[in-house]
N, C-alpha and C positions, 0 to 999 in steps of 0.2 A: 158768277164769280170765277176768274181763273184760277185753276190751280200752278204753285211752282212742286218742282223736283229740281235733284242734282243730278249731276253727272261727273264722274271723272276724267280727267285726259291723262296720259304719262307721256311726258317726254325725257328721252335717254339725253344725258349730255357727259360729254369727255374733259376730263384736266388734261389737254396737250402737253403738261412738264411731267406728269406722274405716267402716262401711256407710252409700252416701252414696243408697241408694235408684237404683240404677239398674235391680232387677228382672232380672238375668239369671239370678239362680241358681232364680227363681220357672219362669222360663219355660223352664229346662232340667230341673227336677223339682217338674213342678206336684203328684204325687202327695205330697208333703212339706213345701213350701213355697208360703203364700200372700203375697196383699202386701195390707197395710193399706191403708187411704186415702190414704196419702201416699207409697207406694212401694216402705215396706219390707217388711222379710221375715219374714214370722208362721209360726213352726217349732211343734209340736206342745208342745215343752219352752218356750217362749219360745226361749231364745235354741240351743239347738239340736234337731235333729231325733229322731224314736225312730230305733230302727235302721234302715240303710235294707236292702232286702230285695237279694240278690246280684246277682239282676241290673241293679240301680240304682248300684250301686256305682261303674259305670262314667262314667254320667251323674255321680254327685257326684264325682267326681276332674274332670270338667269344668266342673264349676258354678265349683268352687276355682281352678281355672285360667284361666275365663274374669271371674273377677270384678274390677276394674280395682282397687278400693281394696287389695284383700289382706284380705277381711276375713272371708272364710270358711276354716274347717280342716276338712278332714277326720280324725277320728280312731277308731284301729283298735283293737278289741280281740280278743285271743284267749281263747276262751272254750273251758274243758277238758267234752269231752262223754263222760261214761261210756257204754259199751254194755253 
């Protein structure tokens, strides 16, 4: 008999009208986020990130809380893993 487990993924993603370019979410996870020429935030997806890896996870719960506008979500999914 297989066993399942979960797992979570978080992916970062941006409101492009609410991001007013201040770069903090760049410089708390530069592995995911760069900044364009003018400030904002260039995510792998466009407007959000791939998964970010478990130990980063921590840092994006920070990005989203350190960001002034509100314009970043973190979102969770639980992903069913057969063994």
């Amino acid at each position: 008999m297989s066993g399942h487990r979960t797992r979570s993924e978080f992916v970062l993603r941006v409101d492009p009208i609410a991001c007013a370019g201040h770069g903090l979410c760049a410089h708390l996870l530069p592995e995911h986020i760069a900044l364009d020429e003018w400030g904002y935030p260039v995510m792998a997806g466009q407007r959000e990130t791939g998964p970010l890896e478990p130990a980063l996870a921590g840092l994006g719960r920070q990005a989203v809380e350190a960001c002034p506008t509100l314009a970043l979500r973190l979102r969770r999914t639980v992903i069913e893993v057969r063994d």
